[in-house]
N, CA, C and O atoms as CSV, one atom per row, in Angstrom:
chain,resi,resn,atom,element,x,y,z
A,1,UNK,N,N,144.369,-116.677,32.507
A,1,UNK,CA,C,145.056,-116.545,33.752
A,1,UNK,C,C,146.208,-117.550,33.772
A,1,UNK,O,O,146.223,-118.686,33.298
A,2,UNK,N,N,147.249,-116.837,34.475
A,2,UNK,CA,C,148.691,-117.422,34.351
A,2,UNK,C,C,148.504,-118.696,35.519
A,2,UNK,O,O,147.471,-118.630,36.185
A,3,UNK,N,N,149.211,-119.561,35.731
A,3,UNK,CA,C,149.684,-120.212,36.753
A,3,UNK,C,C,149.996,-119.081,37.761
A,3,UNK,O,O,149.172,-118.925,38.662
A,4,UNK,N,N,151.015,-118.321,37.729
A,4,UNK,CA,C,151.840,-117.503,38.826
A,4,UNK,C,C,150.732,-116.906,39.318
A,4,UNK,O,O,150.670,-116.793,40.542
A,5,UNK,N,N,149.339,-116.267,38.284
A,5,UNK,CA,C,148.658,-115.285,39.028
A,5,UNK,C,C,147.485,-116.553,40.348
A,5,UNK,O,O,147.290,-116.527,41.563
A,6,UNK,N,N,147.109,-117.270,39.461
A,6,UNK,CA,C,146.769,-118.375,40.500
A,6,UNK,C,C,147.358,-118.202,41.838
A,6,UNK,O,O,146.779,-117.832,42.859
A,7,UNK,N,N,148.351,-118.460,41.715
A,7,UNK,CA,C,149.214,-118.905,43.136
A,7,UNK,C,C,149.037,-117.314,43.620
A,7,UNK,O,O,148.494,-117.332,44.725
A,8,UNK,N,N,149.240,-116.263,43.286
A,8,UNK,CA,C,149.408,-114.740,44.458
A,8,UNK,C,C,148.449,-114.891,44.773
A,8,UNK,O,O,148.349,-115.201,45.961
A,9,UNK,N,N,147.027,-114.772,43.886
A,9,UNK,CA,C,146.044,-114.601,44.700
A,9,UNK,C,C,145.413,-114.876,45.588
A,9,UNK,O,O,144.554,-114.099,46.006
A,10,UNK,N,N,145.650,-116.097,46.163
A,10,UNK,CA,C,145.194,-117.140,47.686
A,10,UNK,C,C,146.363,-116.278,48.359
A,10,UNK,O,O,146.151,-115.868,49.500
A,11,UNK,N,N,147.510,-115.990,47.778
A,11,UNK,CA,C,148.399,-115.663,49.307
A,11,UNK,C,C,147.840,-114.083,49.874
A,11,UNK,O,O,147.606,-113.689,51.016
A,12,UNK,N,N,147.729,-113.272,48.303
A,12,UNK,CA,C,147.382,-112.161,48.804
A,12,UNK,C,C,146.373,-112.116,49.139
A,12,UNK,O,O,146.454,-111.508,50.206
A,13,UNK,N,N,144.985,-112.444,48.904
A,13,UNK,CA,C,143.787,-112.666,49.320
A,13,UNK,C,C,144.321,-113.185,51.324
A,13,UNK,O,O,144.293,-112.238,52.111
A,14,UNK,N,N,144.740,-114.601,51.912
A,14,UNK,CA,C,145.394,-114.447,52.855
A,14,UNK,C,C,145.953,-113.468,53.874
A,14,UNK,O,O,145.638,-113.310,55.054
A,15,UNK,N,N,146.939,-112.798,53.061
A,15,UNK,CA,C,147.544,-111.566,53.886
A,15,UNK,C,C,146.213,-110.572,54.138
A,15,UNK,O,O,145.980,-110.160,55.274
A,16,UNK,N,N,145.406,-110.236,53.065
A,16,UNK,CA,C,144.520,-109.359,53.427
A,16,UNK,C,C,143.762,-109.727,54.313
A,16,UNK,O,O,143.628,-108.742,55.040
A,17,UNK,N,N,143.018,-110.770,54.812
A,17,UNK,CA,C,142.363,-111.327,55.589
A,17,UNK,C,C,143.179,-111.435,57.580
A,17,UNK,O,O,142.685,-111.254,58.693
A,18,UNK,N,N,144.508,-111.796,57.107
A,18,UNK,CA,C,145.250,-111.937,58.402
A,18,UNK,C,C,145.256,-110.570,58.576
A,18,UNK,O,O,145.243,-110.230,59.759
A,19,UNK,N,N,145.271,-109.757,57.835
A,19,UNK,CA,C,146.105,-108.484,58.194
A,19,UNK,C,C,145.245,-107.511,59.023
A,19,UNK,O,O,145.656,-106.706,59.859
A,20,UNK,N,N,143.649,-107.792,58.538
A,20,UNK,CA,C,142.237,-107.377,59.220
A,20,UNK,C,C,142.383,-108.069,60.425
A,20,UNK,O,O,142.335,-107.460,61.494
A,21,UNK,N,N,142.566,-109.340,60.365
A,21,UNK,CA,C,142.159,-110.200,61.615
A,21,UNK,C,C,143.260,-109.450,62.831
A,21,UNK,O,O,142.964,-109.299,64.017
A,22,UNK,N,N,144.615,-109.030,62.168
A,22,UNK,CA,C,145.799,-108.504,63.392
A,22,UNK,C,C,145.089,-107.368,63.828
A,22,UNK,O,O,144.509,-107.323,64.912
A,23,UNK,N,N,145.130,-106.223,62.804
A,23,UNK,CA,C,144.403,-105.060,63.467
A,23,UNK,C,C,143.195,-105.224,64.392
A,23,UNK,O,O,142.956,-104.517,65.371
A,24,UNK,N,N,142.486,-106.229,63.959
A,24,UNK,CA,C,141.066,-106.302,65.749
A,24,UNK,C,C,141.733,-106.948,66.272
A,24,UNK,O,O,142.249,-106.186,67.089
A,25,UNK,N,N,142.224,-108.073,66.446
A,25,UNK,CA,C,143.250,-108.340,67.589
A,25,UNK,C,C,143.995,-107.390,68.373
A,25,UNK,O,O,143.950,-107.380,69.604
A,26,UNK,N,N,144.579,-106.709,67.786
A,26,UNK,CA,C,145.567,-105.383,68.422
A,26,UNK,C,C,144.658,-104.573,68.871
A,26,UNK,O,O,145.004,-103.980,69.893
A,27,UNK,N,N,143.519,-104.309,68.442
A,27,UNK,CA,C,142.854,-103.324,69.322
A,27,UNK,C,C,142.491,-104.044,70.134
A,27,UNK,O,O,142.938,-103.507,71.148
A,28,UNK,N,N,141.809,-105.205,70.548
A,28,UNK,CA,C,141.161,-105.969,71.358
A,28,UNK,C,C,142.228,-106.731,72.005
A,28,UNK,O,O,142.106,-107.935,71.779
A,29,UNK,N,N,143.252,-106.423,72.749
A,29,UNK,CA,C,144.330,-107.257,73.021
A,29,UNK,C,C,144.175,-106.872,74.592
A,29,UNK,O,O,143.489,-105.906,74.926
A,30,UNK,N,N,144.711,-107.514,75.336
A,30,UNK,CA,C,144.850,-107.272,76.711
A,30,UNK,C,C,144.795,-105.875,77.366
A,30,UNK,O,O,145.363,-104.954,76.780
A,31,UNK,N,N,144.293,-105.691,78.286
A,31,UNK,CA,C,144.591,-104.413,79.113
A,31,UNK,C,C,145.513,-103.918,79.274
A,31,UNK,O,O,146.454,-104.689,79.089
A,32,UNK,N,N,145.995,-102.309,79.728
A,32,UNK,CA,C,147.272,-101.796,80.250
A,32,UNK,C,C,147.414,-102.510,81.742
A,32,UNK,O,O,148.404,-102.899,82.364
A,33,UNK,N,N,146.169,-102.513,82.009
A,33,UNK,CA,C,146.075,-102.939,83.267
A,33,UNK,C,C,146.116,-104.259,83.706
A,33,UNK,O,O,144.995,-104.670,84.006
A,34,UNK,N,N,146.743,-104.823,83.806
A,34,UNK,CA,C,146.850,-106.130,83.994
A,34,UNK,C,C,146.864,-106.447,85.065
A,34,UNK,O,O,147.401,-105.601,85.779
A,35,UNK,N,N,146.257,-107.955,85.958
A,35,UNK,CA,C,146.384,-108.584,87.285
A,35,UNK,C,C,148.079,-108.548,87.589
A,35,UNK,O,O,148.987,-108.805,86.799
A,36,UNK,N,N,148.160,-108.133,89.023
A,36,UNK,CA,C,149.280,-107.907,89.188
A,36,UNK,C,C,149.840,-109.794,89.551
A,36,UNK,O,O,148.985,-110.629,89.845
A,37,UNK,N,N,151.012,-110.083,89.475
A,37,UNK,CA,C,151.413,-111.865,89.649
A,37,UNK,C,C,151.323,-111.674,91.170
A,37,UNK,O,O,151.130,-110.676,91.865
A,38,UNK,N,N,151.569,-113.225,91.503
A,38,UNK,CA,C,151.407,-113.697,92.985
A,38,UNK,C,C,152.727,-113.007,93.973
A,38,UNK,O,O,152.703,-112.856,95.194
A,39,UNK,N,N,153.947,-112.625,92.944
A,39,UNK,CA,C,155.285,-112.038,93.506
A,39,UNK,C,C,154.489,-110.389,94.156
A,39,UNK,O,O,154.646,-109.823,95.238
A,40,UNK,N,N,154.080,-110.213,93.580
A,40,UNK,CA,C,153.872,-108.737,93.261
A,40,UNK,C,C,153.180,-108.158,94.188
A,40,UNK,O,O,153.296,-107.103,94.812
A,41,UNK,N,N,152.017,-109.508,94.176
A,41,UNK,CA,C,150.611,-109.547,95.508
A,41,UNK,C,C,151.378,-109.863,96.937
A,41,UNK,O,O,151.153,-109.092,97.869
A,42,UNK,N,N,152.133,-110.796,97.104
A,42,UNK,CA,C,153.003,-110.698,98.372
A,42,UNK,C,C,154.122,-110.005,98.485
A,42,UNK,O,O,154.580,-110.245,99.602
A,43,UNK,N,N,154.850,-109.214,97.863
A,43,UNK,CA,C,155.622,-108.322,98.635
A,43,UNK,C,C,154.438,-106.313,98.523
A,43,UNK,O,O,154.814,-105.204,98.904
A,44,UNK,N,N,153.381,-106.631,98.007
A,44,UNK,CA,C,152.406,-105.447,98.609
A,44,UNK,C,C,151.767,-106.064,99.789
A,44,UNK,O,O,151.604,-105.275,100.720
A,45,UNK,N,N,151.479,-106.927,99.929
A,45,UNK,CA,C,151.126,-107.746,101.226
A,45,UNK,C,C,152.235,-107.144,102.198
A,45,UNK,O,O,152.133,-106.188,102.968
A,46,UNK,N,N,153.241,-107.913,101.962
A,46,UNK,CA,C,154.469,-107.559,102.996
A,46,UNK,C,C,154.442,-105.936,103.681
A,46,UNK,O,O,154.344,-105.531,104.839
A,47,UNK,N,N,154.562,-105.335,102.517
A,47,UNK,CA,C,154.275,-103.539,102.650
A,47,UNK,C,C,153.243,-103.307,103.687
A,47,UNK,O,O,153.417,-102.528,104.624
A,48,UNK,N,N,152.447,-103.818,103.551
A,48,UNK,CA,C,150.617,-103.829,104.123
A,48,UNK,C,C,151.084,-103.774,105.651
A,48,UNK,O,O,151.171,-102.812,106.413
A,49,UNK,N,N,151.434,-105.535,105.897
A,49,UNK,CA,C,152.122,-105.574,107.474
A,49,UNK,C,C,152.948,-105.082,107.769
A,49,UNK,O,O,153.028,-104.869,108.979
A,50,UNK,N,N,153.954,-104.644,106.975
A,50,UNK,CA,C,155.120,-103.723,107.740
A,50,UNK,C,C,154.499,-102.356,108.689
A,50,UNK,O,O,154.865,-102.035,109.819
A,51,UNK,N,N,153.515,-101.729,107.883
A,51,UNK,CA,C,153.052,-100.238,107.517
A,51,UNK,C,C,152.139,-100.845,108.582
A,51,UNK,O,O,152.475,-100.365,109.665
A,52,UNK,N,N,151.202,-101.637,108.712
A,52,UNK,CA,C,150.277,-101.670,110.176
A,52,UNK,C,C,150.933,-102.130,111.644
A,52,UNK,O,O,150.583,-102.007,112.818
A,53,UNK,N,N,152.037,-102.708,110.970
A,53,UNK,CA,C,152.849,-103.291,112.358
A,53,UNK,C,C,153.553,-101.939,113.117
A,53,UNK,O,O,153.579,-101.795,114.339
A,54,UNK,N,N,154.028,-101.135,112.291
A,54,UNK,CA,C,154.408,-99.716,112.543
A,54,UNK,C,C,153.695,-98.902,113.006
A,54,UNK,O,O,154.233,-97.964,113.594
A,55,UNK,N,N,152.252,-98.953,112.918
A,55,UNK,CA,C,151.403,-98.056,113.140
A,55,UNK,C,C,150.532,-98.589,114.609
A,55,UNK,O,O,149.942,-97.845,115.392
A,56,UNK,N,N,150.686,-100.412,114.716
A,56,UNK,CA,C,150.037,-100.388,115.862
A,56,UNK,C,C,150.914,-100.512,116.878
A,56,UNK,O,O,150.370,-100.625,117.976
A,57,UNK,N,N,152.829,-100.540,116.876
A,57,UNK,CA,C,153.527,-100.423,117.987
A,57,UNK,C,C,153.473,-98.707,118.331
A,57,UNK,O,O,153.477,-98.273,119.483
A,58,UNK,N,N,153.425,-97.862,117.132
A,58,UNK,CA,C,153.184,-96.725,117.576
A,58,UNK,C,C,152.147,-96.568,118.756
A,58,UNK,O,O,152.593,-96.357,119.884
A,59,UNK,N,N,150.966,-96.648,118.582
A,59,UNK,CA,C,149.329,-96.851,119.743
A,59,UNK,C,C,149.984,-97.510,120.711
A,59,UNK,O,O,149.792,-97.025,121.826
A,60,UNK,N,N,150.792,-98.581,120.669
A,60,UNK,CA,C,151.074,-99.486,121.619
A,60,UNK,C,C,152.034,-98.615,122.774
A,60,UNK,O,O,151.925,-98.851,123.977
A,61,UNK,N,N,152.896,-97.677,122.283
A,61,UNK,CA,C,153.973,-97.353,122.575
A,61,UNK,C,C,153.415,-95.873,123.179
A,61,UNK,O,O,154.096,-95.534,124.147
A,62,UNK,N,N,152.513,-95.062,122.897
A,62,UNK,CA,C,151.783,-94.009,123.219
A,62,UNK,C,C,150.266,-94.333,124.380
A,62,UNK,O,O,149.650,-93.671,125.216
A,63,UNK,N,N,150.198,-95.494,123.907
A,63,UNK,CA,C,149.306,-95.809,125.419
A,63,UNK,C,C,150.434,-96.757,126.521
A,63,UNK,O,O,150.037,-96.977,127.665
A,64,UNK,N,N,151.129,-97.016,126.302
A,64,UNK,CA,C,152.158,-97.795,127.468
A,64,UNK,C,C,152.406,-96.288,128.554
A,64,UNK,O,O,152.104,-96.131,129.737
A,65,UNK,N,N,153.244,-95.102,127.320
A,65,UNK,CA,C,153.623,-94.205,128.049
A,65,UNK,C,C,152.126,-93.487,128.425
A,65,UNK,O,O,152.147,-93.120,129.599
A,66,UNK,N,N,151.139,-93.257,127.913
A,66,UNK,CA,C,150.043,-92.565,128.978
A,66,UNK,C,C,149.568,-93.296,130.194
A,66,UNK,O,O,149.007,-92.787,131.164
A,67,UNK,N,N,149.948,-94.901,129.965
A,67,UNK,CA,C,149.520,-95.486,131.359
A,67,UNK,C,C,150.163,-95.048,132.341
A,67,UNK,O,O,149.734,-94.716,133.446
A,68,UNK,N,N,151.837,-95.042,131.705
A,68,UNK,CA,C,152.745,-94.987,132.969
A,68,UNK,C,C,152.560,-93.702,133.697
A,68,UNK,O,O,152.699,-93.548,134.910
A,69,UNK,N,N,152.078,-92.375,132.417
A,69,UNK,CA,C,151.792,-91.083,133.258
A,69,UNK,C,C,150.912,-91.152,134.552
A,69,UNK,O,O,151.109,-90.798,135.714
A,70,UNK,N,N,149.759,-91.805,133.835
A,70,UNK,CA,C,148.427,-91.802,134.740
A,70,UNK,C,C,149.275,-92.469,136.224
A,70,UNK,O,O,149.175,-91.678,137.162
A,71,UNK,N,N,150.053,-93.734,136.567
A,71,UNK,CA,C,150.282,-94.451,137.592
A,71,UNK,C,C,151.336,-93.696,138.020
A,71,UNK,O,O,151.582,-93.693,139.227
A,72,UNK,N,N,152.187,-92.886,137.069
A,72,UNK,CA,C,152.728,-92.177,138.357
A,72,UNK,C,C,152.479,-90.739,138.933
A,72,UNK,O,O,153.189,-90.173,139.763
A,73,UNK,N,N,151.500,-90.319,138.425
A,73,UNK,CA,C,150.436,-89.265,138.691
A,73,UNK,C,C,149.971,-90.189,140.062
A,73,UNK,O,O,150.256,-89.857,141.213
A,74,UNK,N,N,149.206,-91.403,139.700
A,74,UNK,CA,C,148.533,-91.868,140.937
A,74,UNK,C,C,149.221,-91.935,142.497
A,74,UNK,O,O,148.787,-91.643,143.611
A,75,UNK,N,N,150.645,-92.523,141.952
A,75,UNK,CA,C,151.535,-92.923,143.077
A,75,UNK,C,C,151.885,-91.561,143.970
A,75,UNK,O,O,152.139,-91.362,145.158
A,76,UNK,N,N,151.760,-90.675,142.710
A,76,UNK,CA,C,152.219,-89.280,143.951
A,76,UNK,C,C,151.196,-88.638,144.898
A,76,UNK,O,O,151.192,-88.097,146.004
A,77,UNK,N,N,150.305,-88.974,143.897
A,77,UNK,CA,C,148.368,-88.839,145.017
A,77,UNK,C,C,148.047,-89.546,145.934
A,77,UNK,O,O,147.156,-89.293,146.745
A,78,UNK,N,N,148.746,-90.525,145.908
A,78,UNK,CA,C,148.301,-91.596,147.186
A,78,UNK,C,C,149.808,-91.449,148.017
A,78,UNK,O,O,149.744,-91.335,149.241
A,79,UNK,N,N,151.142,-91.451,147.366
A,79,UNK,CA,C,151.710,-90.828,147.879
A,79,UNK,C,C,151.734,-89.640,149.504
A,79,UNK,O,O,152.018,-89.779,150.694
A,80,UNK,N,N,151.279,-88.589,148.653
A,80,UNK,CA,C,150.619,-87.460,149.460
A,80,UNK,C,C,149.555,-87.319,150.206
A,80,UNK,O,O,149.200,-86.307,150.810
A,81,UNK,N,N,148.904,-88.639,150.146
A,81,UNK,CA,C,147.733,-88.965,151.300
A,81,UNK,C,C,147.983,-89.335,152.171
A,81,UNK,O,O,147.559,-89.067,153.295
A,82,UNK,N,N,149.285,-90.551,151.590
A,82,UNK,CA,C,149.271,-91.207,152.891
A,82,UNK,C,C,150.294,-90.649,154.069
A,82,UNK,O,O,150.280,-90.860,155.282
A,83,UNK,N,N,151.285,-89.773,153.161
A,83,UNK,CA,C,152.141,-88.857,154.403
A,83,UNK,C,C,151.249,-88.185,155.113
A,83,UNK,O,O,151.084,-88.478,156.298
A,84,UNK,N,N,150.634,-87.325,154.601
A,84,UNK,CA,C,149.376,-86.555,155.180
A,84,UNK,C,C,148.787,-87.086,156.350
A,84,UNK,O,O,148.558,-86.608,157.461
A,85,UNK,N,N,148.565,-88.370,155.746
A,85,UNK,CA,C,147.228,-89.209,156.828
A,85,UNK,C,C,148.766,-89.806,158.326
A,85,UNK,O,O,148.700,-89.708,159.551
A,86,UNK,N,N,149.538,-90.182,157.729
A,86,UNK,CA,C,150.444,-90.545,158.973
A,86,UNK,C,C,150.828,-89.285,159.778
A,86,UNK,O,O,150.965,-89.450,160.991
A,87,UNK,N,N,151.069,-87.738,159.145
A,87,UNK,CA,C,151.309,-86.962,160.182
A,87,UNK,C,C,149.990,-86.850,160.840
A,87,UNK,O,O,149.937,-86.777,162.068
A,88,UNK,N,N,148.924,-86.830,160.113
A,88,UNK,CA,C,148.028,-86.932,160.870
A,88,UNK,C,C,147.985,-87.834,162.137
A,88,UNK,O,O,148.073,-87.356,163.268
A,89,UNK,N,N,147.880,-88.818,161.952
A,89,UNK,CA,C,147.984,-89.797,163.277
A,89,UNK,C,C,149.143,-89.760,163.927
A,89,UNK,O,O,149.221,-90.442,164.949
A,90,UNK,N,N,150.025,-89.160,163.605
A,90,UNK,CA,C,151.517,-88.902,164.242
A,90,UNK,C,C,151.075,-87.938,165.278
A,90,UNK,O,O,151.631,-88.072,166.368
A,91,UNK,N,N,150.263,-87.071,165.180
A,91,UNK,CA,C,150.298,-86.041,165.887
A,91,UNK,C,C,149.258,-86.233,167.155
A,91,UNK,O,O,149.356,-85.813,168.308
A,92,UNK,N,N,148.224,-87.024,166.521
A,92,UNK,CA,C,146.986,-87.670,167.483
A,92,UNK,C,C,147.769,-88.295,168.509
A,92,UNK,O,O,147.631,-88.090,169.715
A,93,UNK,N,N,148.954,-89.401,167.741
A,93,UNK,CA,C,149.030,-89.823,168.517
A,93,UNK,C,C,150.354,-89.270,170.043
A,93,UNK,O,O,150.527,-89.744,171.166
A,94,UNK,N,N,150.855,-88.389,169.482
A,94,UNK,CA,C,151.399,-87.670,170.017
A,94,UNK,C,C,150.800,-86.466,171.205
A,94,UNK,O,O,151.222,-85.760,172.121
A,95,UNK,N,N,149.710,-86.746,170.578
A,95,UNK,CA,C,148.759,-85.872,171.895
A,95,UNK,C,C,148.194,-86.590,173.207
A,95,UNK,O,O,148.083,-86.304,174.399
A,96,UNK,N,N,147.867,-87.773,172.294
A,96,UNK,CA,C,147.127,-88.934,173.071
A,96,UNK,C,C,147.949,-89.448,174.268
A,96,UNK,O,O,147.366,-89.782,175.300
A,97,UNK,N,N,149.733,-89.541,174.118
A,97,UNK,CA,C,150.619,-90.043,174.649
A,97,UNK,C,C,151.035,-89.036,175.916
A,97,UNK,O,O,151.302,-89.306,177.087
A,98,UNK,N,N,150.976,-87.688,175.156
A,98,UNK,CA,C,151.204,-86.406,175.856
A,98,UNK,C,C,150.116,-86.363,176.871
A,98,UNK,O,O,150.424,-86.096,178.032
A,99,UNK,N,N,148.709,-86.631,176.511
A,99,UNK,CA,C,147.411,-86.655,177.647
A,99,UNK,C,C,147.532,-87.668,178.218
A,99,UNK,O,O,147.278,-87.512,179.413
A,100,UNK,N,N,147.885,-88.982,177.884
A,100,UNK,CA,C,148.041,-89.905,179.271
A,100,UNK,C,C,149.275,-89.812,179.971
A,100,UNK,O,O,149.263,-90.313,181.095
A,101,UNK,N,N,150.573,-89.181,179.501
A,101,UNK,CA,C,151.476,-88.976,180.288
A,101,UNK,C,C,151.454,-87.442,181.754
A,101,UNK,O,O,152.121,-87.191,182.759
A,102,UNK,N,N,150.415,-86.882,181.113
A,102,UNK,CA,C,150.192,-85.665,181.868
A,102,UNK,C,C,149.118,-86.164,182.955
A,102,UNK,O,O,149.295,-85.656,184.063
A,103,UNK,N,N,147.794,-87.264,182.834
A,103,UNK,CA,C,147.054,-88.021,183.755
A,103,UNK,C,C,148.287,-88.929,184.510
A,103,UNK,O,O,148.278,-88.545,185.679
A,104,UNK,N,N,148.813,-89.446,184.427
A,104,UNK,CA,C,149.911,-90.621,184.863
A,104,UNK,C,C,150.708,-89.647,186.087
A,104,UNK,O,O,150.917,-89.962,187.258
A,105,UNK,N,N,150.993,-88.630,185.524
A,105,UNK,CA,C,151.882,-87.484,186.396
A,105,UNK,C,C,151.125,-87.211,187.644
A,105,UNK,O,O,151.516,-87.444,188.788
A,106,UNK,N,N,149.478,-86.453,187.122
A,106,UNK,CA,C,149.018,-85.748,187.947
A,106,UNK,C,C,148.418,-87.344,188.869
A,106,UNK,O,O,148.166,-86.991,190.021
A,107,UNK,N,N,148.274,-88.142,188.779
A,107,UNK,CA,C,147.965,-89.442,189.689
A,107,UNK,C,C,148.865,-89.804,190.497
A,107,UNK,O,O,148.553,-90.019,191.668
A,108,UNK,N,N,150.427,-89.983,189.984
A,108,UNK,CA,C,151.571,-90.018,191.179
A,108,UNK,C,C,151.849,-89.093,191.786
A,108,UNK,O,O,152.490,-89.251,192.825
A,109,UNK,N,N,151.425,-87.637,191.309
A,109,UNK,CA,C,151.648,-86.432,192.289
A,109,UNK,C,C,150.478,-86.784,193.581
A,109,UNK,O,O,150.808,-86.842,194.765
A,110,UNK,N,N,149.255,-86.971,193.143
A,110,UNK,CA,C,148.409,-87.072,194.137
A,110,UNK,C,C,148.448,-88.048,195.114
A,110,UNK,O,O,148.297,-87.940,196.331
A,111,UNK,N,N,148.756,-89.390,194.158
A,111,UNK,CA,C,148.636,-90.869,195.231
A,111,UNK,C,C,150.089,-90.417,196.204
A,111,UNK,O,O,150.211,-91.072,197.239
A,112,UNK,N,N,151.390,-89.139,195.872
A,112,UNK,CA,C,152.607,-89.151,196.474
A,112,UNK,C,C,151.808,-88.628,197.442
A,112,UNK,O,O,151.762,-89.180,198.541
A,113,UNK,N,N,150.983,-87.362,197.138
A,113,UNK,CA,C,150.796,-86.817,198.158
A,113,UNK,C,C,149.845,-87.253,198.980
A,113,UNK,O,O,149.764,-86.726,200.090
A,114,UNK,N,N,148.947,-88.287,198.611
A,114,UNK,CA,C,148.278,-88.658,200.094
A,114,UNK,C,C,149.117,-89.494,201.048
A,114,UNK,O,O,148.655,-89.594,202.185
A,115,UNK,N,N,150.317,-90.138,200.782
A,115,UNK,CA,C,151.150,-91.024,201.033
A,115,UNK,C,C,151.766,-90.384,202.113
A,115,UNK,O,O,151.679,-90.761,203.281
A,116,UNK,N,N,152.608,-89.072,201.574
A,116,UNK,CA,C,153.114,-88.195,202.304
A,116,UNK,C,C,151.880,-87.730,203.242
A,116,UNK,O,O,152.090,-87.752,204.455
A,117,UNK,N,N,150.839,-87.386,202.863
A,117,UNK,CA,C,149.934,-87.103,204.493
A,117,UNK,C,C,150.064,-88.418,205.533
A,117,UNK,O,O,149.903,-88.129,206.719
A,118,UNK,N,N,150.285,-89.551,205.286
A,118,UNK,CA,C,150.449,-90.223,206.273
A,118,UNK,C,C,151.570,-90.930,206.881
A,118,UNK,O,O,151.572,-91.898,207.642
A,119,UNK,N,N,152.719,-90.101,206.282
A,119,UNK,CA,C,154.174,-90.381,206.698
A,119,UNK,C,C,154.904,-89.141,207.386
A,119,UNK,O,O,155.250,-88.092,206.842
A,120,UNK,N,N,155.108,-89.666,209.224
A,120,UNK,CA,C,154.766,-88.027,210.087
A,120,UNK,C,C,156.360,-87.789,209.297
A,120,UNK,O,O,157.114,-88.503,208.636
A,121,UNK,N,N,156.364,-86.452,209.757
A,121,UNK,CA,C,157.868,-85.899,209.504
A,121,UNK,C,C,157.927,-85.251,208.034
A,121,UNK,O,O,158.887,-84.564,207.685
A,122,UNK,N,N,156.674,-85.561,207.081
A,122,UNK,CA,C,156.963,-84.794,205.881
A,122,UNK,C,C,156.217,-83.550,205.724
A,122,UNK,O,O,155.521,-83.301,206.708
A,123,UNK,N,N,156.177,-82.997,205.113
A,123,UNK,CA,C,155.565,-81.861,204.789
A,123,UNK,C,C,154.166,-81.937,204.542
A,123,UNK,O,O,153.423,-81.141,205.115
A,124,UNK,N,N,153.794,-82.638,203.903
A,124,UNK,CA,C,152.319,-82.868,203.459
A,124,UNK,C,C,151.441,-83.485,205.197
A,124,UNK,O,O,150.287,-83.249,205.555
A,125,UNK,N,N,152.417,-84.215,205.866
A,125,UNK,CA,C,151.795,-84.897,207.224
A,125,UNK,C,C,151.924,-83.658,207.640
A,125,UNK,O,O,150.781,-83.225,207.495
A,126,UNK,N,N,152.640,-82.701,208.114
A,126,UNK,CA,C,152.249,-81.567,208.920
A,126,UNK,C,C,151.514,-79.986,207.953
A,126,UNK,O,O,151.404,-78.824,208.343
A,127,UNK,N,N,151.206,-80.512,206.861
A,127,UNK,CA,C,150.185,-79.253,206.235
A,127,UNK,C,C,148.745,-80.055,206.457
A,127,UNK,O,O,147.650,-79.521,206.638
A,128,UNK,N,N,148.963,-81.126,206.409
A,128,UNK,CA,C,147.694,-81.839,206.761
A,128,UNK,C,C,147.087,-81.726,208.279
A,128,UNK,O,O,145.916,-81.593,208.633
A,129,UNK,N,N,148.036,-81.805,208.892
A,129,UNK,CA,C,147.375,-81.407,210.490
A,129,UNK,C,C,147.003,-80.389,210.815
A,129,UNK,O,O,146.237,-80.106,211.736
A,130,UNK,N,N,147.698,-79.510,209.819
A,130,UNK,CA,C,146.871,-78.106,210.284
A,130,UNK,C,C,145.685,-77.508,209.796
A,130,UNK,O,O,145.265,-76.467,210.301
């Protein structure tokens, strides 16, 4: 054996050995899938809150306007009661005013006319004497 062959054979012996060791390495090498970095994790974060912040002013914005339906639904119901309920008492009291103004009448007609029975010369003093 030569000197020269000495020396290849550790290198090639070497290469053959690295060259096994690359191929299981390369198969056994990291995932496709890899942890996504901390950049990556906060702007999908960011996405996250944008996309729920959107979704709960929506709810926010669809129950504001069903409240406001419901209260002004209410306002026209109570609304309409309470005109109701005032003509109501508008009219009571319009009767009430009408019946004591019609007692008030028929009391000065009467208290006139006993007055007039005792004042000679009027009509009521001489229907009374007869």
């Amino acid at each position: 054996m030569n000197t020269s062959f000495v020396r290849t054979v550790p290198a090639v012996l070497a290469l053959a050995l690295a060259s096994i060791g690359m191929s299981a390495v390369a198969q056994t090498a990291t995932p496709a899938t890899a942890e996504p970095t901390t950049t990556e994790k906060v702007k999908e974060a960011g996405k996250d809150a944008v996309d729920a912040t959107k979704t709960t002013t929506k709810k926010a914005v669809n129950a504001t306007e069903r409240g406001t339906k419901k209260a002004w639904d209410a306002t026209k119901r109570t609304t309409k009661k309470a005109t109701h309920a005032t003509k109501d008492v508008a009219v009571k009291t319009g009767d009430a005013v009408e019946t004591a103004g019609h007692k008030t009448a028929d009391g000065m007609r009467s208290t006139g006319k006993a007055i007039g029975e005792k004042v000679p010369g009027t009509a009521e003093n001489e229907a009374a004497k007869k």
